[in-house]
Backbone as CSV, one residue per row, in Angstrom:
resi,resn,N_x,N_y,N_z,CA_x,CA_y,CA_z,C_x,C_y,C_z
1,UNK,-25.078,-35.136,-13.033,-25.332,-33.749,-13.383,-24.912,-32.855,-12.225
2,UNK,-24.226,-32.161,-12.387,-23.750,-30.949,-11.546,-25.095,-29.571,-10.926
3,UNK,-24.588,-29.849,-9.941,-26.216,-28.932,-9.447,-26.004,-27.352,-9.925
4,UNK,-27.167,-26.874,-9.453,-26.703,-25.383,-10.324,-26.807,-23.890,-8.962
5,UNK,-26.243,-24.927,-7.833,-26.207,-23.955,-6.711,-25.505,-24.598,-5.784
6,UNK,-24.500,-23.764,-5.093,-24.138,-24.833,-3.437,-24.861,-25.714,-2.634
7,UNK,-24.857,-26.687,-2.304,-25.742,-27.551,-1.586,-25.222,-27.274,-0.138
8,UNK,-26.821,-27.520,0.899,-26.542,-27.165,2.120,-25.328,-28.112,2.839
9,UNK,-24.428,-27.726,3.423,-23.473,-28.267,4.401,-23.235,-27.834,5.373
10,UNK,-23.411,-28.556,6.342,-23.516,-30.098,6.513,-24.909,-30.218,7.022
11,UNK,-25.327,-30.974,7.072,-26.968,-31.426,7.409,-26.419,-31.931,9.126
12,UNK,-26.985,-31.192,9.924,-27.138,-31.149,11.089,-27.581,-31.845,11.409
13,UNK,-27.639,-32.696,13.104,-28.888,-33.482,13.711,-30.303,-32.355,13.994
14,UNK,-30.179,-31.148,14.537,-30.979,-29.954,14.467,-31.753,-29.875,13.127
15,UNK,-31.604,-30.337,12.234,-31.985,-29.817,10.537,-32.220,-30.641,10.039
16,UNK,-31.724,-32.073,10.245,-31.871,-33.462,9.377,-33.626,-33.817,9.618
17,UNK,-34.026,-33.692,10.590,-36.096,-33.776,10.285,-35.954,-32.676,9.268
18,UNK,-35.803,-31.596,8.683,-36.425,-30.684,7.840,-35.707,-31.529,6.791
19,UNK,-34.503,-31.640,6.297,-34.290,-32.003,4.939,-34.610,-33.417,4.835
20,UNK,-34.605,-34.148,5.518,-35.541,-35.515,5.875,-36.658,-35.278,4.884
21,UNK,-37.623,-34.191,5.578,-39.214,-34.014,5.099,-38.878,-33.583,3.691
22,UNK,-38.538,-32.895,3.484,-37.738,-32.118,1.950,-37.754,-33.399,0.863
23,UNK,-36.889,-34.301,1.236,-37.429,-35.335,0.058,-38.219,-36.546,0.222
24,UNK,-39.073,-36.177,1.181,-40.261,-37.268,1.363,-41.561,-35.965,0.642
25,UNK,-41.310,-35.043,0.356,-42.238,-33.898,-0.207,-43.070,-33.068,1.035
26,UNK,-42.274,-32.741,2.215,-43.158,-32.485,3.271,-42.355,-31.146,4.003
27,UNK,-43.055,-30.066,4.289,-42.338,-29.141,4.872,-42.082,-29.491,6.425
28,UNK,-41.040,-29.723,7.179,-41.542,-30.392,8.628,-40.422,-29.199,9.251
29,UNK,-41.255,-28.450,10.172,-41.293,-27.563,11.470,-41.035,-27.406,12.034
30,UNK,-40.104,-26.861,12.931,-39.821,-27.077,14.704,-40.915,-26.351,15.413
31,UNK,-41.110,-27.245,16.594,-42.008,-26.361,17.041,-42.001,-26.598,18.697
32,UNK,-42.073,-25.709,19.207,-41.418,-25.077,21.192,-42.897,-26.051,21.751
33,UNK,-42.556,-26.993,22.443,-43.453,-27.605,23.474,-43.804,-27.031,24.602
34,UNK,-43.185,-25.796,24.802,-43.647,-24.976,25.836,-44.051,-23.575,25.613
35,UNK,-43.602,-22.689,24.659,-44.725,-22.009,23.857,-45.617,-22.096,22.752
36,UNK,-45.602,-23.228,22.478,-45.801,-23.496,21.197,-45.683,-22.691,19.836
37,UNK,-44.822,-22.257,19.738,-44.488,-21.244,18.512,-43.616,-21.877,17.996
38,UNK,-43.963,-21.829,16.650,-43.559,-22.679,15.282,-42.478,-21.697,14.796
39,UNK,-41.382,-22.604,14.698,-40.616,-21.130,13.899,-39.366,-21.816,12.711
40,UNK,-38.674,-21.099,11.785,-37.764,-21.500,11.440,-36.735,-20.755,11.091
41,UNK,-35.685,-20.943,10.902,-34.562,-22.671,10.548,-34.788,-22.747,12.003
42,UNK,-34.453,-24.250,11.914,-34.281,-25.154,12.509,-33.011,-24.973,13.733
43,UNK,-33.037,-25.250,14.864,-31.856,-25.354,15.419,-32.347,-25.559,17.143
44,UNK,-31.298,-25.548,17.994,-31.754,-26.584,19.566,-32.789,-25.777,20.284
45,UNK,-32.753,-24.696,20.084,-33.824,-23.956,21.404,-34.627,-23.105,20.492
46,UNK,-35.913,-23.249,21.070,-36.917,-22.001,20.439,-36.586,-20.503,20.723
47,UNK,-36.485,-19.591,19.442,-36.002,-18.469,19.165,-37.346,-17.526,19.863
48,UNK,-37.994,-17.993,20.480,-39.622,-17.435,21.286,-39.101,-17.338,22.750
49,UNK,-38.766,-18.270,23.362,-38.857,-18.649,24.832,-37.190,-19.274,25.579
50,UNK,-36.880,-19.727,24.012,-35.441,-20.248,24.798,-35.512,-21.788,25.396
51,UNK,-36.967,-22.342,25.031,-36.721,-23.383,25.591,-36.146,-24.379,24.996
52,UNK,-35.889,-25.612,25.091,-34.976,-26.867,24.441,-35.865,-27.842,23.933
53,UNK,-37.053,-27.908,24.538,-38.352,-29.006,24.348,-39.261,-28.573,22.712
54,UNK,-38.257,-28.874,21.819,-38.694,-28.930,20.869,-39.273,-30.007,20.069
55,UNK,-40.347,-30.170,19.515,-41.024,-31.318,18.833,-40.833,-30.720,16.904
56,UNK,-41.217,-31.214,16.000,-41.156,-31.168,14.179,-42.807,-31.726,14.200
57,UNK,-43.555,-30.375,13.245,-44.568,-30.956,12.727,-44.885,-30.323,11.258
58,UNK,-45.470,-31.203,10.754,-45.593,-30.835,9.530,-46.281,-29.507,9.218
59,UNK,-46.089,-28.904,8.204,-46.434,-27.388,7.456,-47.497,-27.494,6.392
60,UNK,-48.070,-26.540,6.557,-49.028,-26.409,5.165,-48.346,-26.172,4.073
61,UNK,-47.334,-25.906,4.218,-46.497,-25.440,2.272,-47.141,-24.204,2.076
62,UNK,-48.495,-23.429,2.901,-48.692,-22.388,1.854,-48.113,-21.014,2.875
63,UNK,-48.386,-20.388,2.026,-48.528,-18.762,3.084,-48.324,-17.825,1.991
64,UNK,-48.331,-16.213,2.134,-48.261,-15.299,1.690,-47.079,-14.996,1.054
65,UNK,-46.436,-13.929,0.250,-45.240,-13.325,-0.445,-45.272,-12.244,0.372
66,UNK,-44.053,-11.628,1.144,-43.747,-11.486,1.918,-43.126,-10.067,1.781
67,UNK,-42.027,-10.380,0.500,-40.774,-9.935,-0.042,-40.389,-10.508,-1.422
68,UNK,-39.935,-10.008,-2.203,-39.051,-10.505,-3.426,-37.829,-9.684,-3.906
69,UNK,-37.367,-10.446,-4.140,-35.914,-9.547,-5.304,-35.692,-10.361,-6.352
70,UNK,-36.330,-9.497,-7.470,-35.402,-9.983,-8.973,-34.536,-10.147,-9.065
71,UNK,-33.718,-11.586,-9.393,-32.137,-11.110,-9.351,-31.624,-11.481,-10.388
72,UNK,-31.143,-10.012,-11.247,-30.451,-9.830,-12.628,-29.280,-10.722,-13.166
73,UNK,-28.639,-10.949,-11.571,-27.222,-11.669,-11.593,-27.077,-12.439,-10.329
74,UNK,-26.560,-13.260,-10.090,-26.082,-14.661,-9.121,-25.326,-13.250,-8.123
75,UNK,-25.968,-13.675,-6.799,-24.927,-13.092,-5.681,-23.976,-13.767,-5.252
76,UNK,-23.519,-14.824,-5.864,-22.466,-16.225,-5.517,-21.843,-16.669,-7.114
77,UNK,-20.924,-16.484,-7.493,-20.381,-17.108,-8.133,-20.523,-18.589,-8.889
78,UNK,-21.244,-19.084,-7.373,-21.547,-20.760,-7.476,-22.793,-20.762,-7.874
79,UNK,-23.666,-19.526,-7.939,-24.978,-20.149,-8.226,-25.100,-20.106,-9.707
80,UNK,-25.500,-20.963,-10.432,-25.456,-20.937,-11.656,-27.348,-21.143,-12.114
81,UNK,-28.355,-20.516,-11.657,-29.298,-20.880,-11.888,-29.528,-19.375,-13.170
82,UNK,-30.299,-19.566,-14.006,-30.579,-18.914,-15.377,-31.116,-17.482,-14.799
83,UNK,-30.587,-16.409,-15.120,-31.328,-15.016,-14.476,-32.127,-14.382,-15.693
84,UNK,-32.968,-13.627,-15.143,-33.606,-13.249,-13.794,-34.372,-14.471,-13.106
85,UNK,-34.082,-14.309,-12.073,-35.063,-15.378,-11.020,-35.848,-14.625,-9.994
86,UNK,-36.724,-14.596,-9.093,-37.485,-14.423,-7.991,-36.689,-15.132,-7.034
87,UNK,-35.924,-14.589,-5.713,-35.891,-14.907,-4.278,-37.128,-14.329,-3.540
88,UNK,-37.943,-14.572,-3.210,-38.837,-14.489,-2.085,-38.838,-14.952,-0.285
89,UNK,-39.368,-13.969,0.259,-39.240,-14.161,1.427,-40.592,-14.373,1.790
90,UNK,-41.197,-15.515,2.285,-42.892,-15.609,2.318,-43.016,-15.937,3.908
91,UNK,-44.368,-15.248,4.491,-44.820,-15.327,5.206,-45.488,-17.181,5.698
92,UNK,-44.640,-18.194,6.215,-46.190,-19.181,6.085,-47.017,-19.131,7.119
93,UNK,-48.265,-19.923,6.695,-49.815,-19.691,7.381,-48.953,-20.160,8.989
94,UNK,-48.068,-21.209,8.951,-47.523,-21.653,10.711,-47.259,-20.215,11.464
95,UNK,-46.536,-19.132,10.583,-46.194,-17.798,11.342,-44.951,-17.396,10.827
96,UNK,-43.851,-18.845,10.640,-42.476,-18.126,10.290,-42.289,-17.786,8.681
97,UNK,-41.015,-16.745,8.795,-40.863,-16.681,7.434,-39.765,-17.456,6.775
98,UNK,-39.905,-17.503,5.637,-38.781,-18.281,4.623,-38.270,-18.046,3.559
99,UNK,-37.420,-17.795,3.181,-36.633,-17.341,2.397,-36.433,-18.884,1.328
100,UNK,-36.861,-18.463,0.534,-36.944,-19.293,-1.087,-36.932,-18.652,-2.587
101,UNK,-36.383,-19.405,-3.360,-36.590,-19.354,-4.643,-38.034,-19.317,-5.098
102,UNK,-39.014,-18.448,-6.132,-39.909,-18.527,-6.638,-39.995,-18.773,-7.678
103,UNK,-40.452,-20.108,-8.051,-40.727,-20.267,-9.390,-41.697,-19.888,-9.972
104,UNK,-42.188,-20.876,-11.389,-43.888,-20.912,-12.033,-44.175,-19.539,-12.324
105,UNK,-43.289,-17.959,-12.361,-43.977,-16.925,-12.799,-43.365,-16.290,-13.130
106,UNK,-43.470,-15.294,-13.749,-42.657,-14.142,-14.700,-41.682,-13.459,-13.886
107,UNK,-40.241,-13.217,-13.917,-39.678,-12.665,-12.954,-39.861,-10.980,-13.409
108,UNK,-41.104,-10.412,-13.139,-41.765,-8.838,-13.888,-41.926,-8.656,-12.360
109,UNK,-41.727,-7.318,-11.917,-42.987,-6.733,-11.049,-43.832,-6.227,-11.058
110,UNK,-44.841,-6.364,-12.382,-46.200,-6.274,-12.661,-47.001,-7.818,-12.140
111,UNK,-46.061,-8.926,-12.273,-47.046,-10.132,-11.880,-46.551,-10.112,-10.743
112,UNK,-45.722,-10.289,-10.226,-45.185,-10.796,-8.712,-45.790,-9.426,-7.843
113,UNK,-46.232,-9.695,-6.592,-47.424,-8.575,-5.561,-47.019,-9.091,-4.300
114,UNK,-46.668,-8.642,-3.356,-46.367,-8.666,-2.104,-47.972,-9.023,-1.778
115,UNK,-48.643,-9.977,-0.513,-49.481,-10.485,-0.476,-50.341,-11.476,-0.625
116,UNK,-49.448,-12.119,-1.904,-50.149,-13.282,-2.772,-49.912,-14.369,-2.491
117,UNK,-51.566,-15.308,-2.149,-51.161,-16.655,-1.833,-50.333,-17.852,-2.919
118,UNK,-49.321,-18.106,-1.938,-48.150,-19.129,-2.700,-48.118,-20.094,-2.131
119,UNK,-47.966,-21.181,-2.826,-47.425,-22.698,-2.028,-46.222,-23.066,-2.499
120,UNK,-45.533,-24.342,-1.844,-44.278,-24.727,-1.617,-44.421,-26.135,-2.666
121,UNK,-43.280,-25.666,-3.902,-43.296,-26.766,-4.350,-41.972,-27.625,-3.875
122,UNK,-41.136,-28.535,-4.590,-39.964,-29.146,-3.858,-39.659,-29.799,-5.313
123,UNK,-38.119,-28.876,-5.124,-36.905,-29.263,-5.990,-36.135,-30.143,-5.928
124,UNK,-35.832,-31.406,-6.450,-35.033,-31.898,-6.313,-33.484,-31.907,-6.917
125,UNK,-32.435,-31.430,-6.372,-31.477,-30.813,-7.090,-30.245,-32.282,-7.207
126,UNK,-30.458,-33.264,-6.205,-29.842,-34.460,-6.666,-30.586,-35.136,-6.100
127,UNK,-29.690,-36.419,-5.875,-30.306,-37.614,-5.161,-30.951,-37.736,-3.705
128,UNK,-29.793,-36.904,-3.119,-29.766,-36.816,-1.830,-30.206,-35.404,-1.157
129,UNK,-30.283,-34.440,-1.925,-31.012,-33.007,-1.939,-32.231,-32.451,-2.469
130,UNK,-33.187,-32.349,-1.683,-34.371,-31.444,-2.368,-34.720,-30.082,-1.451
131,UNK,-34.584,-29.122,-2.330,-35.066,-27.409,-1.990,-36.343,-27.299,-1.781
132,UNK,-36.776,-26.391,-1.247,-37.898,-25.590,-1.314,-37.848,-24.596,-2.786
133,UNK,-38.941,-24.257,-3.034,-39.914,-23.457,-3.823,-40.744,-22.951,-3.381
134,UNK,-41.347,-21.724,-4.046,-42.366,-21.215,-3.947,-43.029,-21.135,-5.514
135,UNK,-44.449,-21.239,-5.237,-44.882,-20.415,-6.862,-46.709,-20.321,-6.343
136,UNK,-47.152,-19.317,-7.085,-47.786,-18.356,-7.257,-49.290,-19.921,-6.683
137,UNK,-50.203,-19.735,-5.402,-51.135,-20.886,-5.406,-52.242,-20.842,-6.263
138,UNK,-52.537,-22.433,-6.732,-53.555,-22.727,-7.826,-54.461,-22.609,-7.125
């Protein structure tokens, strides 16, 4: 089956713990051993301090809605997912933000509320790929 969006390329040594955790069902973190500030994407030095002594720990999946945009139409050609959809930008409880797809809810802005606790579900779009989600927490 043909996926219904570009898949990330190339999976980095910097990034491979996050999409690692991604299809073991686990949000996993970078996080600065010398400020300890959790942040993301992923990549060699903490975007806090600059330092290199980075450790990956696991995430709660939840945090706040942040941001959203309905989107009427694909900003990519390649994305072929069914519109309207929810992109959200959510706050998580670690501190950083993330930019995801929202599922599980009406793409209205009468239901969707800047504020609202959401958790991280996980898409699997092939074998070797699973996304993040968001949708509205039970």
């Amino acid at each position: 089956m043909e996926p219904d969006r570009p898949l990330p390329q190339p999976i980095t040594p910097e990034s491979k713990p996050y999409w690692d955790g991604m299809k073991e069902g686990k949000l996993m973190l970078p996080k600065c051993q010398d400020c300890g500030q959790v942040h993301f994407y992923p990549r060699v030095f903490c975007p806090h301090c600059h330092s290199s002594n980075l450790t990956w720990v696991e995430g709660s999946g939840k945090g706040t809605l942040y941001s959203f945009q309905i989107m009427y139409r694909p900003f990519n050609r390649a994305v072929k997912i069914p519109t309207p959809y929810v992109l959200a930008m959510v706050q998580l409880e670690e501190g950083p933000r993330m930019l995801a797809n929202m599922i599980n809810i009406e793409p209205d802005p009468q239901a969707i509320k800047c504020d609202m606790p959401v958790e991280m579900v996980f898409v699997q779009i092939t074998d070797d790929v699973t996304m993040p989600a968001f949708q509205p927490a039970v």
